[in-house]
C-alpha positions in Angstrom: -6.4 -13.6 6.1 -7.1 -14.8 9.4 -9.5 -17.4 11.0 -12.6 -15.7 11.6 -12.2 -12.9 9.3 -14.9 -11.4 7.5 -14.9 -10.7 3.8 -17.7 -9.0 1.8 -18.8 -10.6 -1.1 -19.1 -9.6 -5.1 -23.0 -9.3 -4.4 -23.0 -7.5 -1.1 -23.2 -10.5 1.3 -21.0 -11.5 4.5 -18.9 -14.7 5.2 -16.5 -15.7 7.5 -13.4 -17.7 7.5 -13.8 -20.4 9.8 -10.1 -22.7 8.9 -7.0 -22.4 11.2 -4.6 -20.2 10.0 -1.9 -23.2 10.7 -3.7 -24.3 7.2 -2.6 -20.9 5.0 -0.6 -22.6 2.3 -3.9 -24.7 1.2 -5.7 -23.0 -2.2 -9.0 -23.5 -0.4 -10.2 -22.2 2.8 -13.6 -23.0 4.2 -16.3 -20.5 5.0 -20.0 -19.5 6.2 -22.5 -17.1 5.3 -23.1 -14.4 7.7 -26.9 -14.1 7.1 -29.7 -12.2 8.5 -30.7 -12.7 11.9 -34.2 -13.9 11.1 -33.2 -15.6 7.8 -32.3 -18.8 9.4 -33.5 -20.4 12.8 -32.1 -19.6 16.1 -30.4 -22.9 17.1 -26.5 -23.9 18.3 -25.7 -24.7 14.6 -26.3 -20.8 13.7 -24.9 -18.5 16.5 -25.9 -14.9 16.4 -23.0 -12.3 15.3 -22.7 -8.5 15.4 -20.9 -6.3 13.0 -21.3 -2.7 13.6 -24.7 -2.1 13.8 -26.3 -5.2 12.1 -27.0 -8.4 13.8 -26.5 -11.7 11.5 -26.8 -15.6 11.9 -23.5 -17.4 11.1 -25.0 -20.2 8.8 -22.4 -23.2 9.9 -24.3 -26.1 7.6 -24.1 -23.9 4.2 -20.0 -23.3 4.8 -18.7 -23.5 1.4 -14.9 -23.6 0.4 -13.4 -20.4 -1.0 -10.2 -20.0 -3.2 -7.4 -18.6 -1.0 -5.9 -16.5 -3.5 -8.6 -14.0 -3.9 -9.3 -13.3 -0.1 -5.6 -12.7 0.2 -6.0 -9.3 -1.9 -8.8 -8.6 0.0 -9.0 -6.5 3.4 -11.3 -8.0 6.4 -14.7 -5.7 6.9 -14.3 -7.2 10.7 -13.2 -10.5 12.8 -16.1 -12.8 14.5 -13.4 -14.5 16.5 -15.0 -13.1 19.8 -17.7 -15.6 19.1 -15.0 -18.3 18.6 -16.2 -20.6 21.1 -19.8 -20.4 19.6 -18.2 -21.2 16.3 -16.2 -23.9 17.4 -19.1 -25.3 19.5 -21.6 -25.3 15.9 -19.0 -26.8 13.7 -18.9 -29.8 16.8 -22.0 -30.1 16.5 -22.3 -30.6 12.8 -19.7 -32.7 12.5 -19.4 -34.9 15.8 -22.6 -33.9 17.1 -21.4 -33.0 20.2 
């Protein structure tokens, strides 16, 4: 598991991991929905992300924490971490609001 990793959920949905991978030994590891593109608005707190043919928001404020142990049996469906300045630049803003 790797930062910016995405998993498929249980119910069909789309997150990604959004911690450092310095932080691996932790039993949590925070995440955010990958949701559709019109399902929430179009601002710097939701950059848009493709995977294969389907174009999704990354929800930033509804990142939840995730247990560690159950991604790690898991293999990644694909990696947003070509966005990863976008990411890093919505999780600024939410937190620092910069």
């Amino acid at each position: 598991m790797k930062q910016f990793d995405v998993f498929e959920e249980k119910g069909g949905g789309l997150f990604a991991v959004l911690q450092s991978n310095l932080l691996g030994a932790l039993e949590t590891v925070m995440v955010a929905p990958l949701v559709d593109i019109n399902a929430a608005p179009m601002t710097r707190l939701t950059p848009t992300m493709q995977i294969g043919n389907d174009r999704y928001r990354l929800d930033i404020p509804q990142q939840v924490p995730a247990r560690t142990m159950s991604l790690r049996n898991q293999t990644p469906v694909a990696s947003v971490g070509q966005h990863r300045d976008e990411i890093l630049d919505a999780v600024n803003l939410l937190y620092w609001g910069i």
